[in-house]
C-alpha positions as CSV (number, residue, x, y, z in Angstrom):
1,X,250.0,-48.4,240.2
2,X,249.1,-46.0,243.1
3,X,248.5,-42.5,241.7
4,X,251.1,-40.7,243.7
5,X,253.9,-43.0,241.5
6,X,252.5,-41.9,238.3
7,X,254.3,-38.5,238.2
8,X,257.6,-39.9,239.4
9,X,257.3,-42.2,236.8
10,X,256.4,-40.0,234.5
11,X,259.3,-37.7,235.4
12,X,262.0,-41.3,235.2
13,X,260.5,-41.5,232.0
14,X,261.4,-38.1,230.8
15,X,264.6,-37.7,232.0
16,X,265.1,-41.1,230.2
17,X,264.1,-40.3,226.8
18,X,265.5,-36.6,227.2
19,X,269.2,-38.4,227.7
20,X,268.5,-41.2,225.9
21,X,269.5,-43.7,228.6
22,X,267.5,-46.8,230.0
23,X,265.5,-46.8,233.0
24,X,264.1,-49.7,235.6
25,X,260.4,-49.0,236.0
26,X,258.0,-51.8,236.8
27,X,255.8,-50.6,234.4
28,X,254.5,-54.1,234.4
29,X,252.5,-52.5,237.1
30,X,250.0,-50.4,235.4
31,X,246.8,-52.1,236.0
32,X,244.4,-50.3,232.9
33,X,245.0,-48.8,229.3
34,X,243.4,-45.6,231.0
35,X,246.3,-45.7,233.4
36,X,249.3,-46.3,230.7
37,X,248.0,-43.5,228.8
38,X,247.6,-41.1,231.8
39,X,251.0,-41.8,232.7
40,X,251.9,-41.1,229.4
41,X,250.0,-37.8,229.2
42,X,252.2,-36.8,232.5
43,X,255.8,-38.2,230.7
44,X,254.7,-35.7,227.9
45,X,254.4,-32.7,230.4
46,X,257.5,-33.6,232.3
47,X,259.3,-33.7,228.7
48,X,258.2,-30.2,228.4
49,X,258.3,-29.8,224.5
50,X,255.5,-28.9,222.3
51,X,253.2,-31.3,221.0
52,X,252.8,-31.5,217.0
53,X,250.7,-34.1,216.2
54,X,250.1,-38.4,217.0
55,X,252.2,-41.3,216.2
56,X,250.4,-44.7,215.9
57,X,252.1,-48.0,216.7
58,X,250.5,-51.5,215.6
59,X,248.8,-50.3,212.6
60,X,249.2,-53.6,210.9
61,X,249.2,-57.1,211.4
62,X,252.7,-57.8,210.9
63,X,254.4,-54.8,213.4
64,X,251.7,-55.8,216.0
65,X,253.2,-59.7,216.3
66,X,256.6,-58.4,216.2
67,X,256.1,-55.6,219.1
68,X,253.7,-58.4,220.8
69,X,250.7,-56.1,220.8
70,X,247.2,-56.7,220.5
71,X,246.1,-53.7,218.9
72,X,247.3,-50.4,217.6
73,X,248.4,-47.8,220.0
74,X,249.0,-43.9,219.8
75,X,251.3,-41.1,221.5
76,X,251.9,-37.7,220.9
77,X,254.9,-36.4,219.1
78,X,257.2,-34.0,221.3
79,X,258.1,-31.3,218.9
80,X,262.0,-32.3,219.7
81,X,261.2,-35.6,217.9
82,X,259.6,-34.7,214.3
83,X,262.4,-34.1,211.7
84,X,262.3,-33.1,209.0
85,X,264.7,-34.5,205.7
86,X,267.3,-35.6,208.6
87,X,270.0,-37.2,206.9
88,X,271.6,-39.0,209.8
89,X,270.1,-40.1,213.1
90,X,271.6,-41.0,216.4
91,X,270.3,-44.8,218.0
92,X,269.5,-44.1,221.7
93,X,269.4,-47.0,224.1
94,X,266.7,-49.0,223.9
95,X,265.8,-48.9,220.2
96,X,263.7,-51.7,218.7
97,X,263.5,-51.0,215.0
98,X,262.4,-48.7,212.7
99,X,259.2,-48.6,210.4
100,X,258.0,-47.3,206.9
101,X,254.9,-45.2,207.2
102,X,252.8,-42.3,206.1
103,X,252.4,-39.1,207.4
104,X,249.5,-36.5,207.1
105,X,249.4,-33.0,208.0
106,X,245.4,-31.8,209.0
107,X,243.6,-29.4,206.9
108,X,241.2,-28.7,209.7
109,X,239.6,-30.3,212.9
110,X,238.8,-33.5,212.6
111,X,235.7,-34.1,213.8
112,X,234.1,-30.9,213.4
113,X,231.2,-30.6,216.4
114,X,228.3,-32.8,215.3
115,X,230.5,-34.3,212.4
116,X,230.4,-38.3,212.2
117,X,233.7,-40.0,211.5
118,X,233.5,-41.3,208.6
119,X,236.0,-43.5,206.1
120,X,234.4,-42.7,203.2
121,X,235.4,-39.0,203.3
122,X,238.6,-38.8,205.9
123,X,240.9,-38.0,202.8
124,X,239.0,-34.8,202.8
125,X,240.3,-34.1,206.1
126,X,244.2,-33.8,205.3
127,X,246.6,-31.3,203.8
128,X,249.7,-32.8,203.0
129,X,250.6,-36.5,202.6
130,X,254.9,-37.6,203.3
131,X,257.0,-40.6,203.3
132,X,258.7,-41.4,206.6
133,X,261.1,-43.5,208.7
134,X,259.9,-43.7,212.3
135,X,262.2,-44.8,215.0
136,X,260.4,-46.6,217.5
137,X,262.3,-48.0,221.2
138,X,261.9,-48.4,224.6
139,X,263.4,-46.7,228.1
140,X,262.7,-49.7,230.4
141,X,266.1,-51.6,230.9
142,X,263.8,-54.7,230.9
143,X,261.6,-55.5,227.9
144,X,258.3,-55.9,229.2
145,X,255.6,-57.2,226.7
146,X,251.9,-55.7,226.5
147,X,250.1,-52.5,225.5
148,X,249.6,-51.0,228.9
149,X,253.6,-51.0,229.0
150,X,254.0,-49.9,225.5
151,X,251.2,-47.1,225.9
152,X,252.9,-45.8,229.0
153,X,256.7,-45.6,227.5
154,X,255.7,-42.9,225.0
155,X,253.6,-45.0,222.7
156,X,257.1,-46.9,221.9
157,X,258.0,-43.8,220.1
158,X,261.4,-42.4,219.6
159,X,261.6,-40.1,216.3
160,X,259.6,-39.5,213.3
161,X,261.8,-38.5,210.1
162,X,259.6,-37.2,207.6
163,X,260.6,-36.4,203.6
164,X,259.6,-34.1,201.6
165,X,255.2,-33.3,201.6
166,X,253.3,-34.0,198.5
167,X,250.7,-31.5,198.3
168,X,249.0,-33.1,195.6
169,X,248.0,-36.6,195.6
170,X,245.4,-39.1,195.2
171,X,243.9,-40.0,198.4
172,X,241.8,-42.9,196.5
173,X,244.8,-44.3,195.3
174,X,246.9,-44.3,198.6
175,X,246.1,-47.9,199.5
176,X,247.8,-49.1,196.0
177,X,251.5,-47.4,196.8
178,X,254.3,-50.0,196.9
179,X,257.1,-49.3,199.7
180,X,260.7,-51.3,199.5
181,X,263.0,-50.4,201.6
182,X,266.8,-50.7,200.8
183,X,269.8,-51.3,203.8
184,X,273.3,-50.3,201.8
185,X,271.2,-49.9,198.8
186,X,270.2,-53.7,198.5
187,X,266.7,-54.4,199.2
188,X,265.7,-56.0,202.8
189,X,261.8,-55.8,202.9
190,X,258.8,-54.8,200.7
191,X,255.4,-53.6,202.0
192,X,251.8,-52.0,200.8
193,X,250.3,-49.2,201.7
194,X,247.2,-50.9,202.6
195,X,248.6,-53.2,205.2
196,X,247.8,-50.1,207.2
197,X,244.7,-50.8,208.5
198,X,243.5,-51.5,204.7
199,X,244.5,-47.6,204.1
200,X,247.0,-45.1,205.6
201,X,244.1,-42.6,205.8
202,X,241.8,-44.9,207.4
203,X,244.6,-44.7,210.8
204,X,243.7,-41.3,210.5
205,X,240.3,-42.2,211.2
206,X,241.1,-44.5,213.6
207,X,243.1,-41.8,215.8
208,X,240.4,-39.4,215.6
209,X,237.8,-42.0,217.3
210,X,240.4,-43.0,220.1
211,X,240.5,-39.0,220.9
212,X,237.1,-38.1,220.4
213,X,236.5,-41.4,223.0
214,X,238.3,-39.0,225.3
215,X,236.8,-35.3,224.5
216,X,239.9,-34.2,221.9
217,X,239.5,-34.3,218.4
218,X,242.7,-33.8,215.8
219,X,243.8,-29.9,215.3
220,X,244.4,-28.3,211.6
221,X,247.9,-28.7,211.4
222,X,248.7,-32.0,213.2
223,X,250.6,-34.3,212.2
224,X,249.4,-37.9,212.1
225,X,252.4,-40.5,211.4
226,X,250.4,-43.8,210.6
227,X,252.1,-46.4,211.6
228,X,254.0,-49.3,209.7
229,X,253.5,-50.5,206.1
230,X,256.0,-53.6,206.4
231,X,257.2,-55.2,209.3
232,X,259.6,-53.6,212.3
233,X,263.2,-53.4,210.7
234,X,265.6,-53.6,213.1
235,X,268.7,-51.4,212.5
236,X,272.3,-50.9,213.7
237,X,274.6,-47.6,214.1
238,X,276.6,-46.9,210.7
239,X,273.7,-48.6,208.5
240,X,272.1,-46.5,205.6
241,X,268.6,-46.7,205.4
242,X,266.5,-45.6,202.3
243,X,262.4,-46.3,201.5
244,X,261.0,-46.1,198.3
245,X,257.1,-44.9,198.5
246,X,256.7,-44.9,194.8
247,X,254.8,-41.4,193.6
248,X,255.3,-39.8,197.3
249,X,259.1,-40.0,196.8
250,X,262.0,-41.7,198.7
251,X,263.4,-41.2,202.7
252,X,266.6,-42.3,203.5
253,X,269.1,-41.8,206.7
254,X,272.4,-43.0,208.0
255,X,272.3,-43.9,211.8
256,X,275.0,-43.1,214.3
């Protein structure tokens, strides 16, 4: 895509997500994964809110075959778009699904200068720990399939709908937690925790080496919404949703 189209499609983009209406960009077009996520970096200016943390698509094996990606993505989160115990949500055009994930909240940078990424002691790293329902779509009229596209449309990324935070609990144990996930109160899909990436906290991990790989690093207070612990649910207006995360608590949501 020639560089004088990125910020007119960055600004079709933005107007798109802003109204919630479907655009027809040949996004097909963008030739490199450093492209998509430049274009995406210049749709989150256009959008003009503030940024509060990352959302990671892909996360696991199962969301990855249904949204036909090869690996997991990221995006940043528009302030607009992370709510907090929302009880109903309105389905824009374009909506794919919904998934089940984790979110953290950052104690501190992450890495510090000189600090090595490291699994073994990411858990360190985090404040806060939530359930949530994220809300993932796209603002292309036609459904083109690959990262570059999915990179470029806001990381596929709608909403984030986070519960309640759980100050307290047991990084070591994360990978054990149980998620079902209810439609109208009767169970519709059951996932683990460690189906992300073998650990919620390891995505965390994961984000920070795809910034560092490009001179950021994670701020105290982001938020970093993991990705999905069971496959992509897809959902329809006037459908109650609820998730069961076991010790973190329950999420649910009507959507409109």
């Amino acid at each position: 895509m020639y560089f004088e189209l990125k910020d007119a499609t960055a600004d079709i983009l933005a107007k798109s997500r802003r109204h919630g209406e479907l655009c027809d960009l040949p996004l097909d077009l963008i030739s490199s994964e450093a492209e998509a996520y430049d274009i995406q970096a210049a749709a989150q200016d256009a959008l003009g809110f503030e940024r509060k943390g990352y959302a990671i698509v892909g996360s696991s094996d199962g969301s990855r075959r249904t949204l036909g990606l090869e690996k997991p993505i990221f995006s940043e989160i528009p302030g607009s778009s992370l709510l907090s115990n929302t009880r109903e949500f309105h389905l824009p055009e374009g909506v794919i699904g919904v998934q089940c994930e984790f979110v953290f909240t950052m104690l501190r940078q992450y890495p510090d200068a000189g600090e090595d990424i490291d699994l073994s002691n990411v858990g360190d790293t985090v404040l806060t720990c939530r359930p949530a329902i994220g809300v993932l779509g796209r603002r292309t009229c036609r459904p083109f399939a690959g990262d570059n596209v999915a990179i470029a449309d806001y990381g596929l990324h709608v909403a984030t709908l986070c519960g309640d935070h759980m100050k307290e609990f047991a990084p070591s144990s994360l990978s054990e937690i149980e998620v079902t996930t209810f439609l109208f109160k009767e169970t519709v899909l059951m996932g683990k925790a460690s189906s992300v990436m073998g650990n919620p906290l390891h995505a965390v991990a994961w984000l920070a080496g795809e910034l560092q790989a490009r001179g950021r690093c994670l701020e105290p207070n982001d938020m970093v919404a993991t990705g999905s612990c069971t496959t992509i649910l897809q959902v329809w207006p006037r459908q109650h949703l609820a998730a069961d995360f076991g010790p973190l608590g329950q999420i649910e949501c009507i959507f409109n």
